[in-house]
N, C-alpha and C positions, 0 to 999 in steps of 0.2 A: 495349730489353730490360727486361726485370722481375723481374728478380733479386732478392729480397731482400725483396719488398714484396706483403706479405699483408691480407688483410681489404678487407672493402668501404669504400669512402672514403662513400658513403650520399649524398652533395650536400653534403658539409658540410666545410671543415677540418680539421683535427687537434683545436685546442681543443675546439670546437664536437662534432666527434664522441666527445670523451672525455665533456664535459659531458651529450651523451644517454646514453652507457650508462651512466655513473654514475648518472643519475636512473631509468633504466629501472632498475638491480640494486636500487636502495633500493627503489622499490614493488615489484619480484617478490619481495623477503625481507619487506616486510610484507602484503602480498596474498596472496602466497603463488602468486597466476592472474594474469595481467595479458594483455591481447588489446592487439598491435600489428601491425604488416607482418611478412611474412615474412622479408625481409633482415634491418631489428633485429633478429628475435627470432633469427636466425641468429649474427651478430654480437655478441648480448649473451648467448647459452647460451656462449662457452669463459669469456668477461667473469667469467659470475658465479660459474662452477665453479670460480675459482679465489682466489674468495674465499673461497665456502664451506670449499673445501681449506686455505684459509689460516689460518679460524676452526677447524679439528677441532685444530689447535695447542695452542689455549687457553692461550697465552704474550701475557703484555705486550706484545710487541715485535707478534706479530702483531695483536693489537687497535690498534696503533697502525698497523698498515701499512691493515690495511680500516680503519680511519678517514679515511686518505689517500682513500678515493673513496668512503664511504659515510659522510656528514655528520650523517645523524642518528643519536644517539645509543642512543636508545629501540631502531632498529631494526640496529642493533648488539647489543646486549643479547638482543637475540630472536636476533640469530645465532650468538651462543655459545653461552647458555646451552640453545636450545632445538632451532634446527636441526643443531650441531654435534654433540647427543647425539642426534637424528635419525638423520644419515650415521653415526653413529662405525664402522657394521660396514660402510659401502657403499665400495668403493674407489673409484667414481666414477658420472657418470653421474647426477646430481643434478636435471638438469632433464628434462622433456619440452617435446614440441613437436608441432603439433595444428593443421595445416593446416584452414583452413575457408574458402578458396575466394577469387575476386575481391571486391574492393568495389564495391560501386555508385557511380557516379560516376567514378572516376578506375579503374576495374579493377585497384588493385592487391591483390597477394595478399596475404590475412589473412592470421594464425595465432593460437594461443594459447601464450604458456608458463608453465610452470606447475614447482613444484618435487614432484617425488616422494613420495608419500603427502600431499599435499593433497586429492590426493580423496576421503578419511576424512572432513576437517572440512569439504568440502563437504558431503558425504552426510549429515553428523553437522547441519550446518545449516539444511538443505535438510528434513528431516525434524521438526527441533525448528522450522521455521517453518512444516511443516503441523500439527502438532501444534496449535501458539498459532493457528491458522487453524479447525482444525476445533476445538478447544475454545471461540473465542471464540463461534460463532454459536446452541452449545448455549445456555449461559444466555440470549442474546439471546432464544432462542426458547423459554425455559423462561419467562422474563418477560414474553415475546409474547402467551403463551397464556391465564396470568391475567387479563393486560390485554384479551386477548380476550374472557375469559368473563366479566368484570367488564361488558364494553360490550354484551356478547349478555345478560348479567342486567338490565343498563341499558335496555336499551330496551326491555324488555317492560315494565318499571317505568314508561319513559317515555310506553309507549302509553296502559298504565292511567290514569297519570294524564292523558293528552292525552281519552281517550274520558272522565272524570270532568269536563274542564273542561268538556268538549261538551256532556254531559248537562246541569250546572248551566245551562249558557246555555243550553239548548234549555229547561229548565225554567222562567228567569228568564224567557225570551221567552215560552213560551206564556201564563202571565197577563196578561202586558204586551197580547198581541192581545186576550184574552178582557175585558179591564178596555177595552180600545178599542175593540170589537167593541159591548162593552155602552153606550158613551157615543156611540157612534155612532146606537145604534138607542136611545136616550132620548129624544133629540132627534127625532128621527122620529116617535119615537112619540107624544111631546108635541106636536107638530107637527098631528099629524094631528088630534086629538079638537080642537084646534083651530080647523084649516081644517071639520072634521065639525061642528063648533060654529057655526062662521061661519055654513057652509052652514045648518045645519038652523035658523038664527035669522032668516037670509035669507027661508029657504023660509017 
């Protein structure tokens, strides 16, 4: 018989399964989303709702009792002051939950959970990091284009001056043959009155 005995035991102890939902409620009050299995997030949606319930108090006594399972401090503070004036009109009902199917490998079932108007500051997020996304690439490409037109000014500059070296040595070269051209036929031509010397002194 089972009388008496609720909740999933998950594979774990008693300690052991208190120490998971405790760490699970502390990151879904500071994430706000957090993605686990479906059993946790089953097990840890009555968990947190009644912390939150506990925070809309706003008494010492209950900041000390959610300190009992939520150790960090910081995200304590985010539950008073900021979730607790969240819920203040919701009577309950604080979390969702947002099946997303098998996992690969061991097929167990996702989920997401998530607290109630978080998806504001997703949305709110989500939009200010396309924003920093499509702003950054403007200037990149406002600075591209400079640089562009600076490199397309460049190389006409470069060509001129690449067709001005060319000239100069084509010009440096052509007296060099014509001064070797001429020392070439000097000799020759010396040569010959020469040997026409010889010859005609022979003759």
């Amino acid at each position: 018989m089972k009388h008496r005995v609720a909740g999933r035991k998950l594979g774990r102890r008693s300690s052991h399964r208190l120490a998971l939902l405790r760490n699970l409620a502390t990151a879904l009050f500071e994430r706000e989303r957090i993605k686990t299995t479906l059993m946790k997030a089953k097990e840890l949606r009555p968990f947190a709702e009644k912390l939150v319930t506990m925070a809309k108090k706003e008494t010492l006594h209950a900041r000390r009792q959610v300190l009992r399972h939520v150790h960090d401090r910081d995200v304590v503070a985010k539950l008073f002051e900021t979730l607790s004036a969240r819920f203040a009109q919701r009577p309950g009902g604080y979390t969702r939950i947002i099946k997303l199917g098998p996992r690969r490998g061991d097929a167990a079932e996702m989920a997401i959970i998530e607290l109630v108007g978080s998806e504001t500051l997703t949305s709110k997020k989500k939009k200010g990091a396309a924003k920093a996304k499509g702003g950054k690439p403007a200037p990149e490409a406002e600075a591209a284009e400079p640089a562009e037109g600076a490199a397309a000014e460049g190389k006409p500059a470069e060509k001129a001056t690449r067709k001005q070296a060319s000239a100069k040595k084509t010009k440096e070269a052509k007296p060099k043959a014509k001064d070797s051209g001429k020392s070439k036929e000097k000799p020759k031509a010396g040569a010959k009155p020469a040997k026409k010397g010889g010859k005609g002194s022979s003759e």
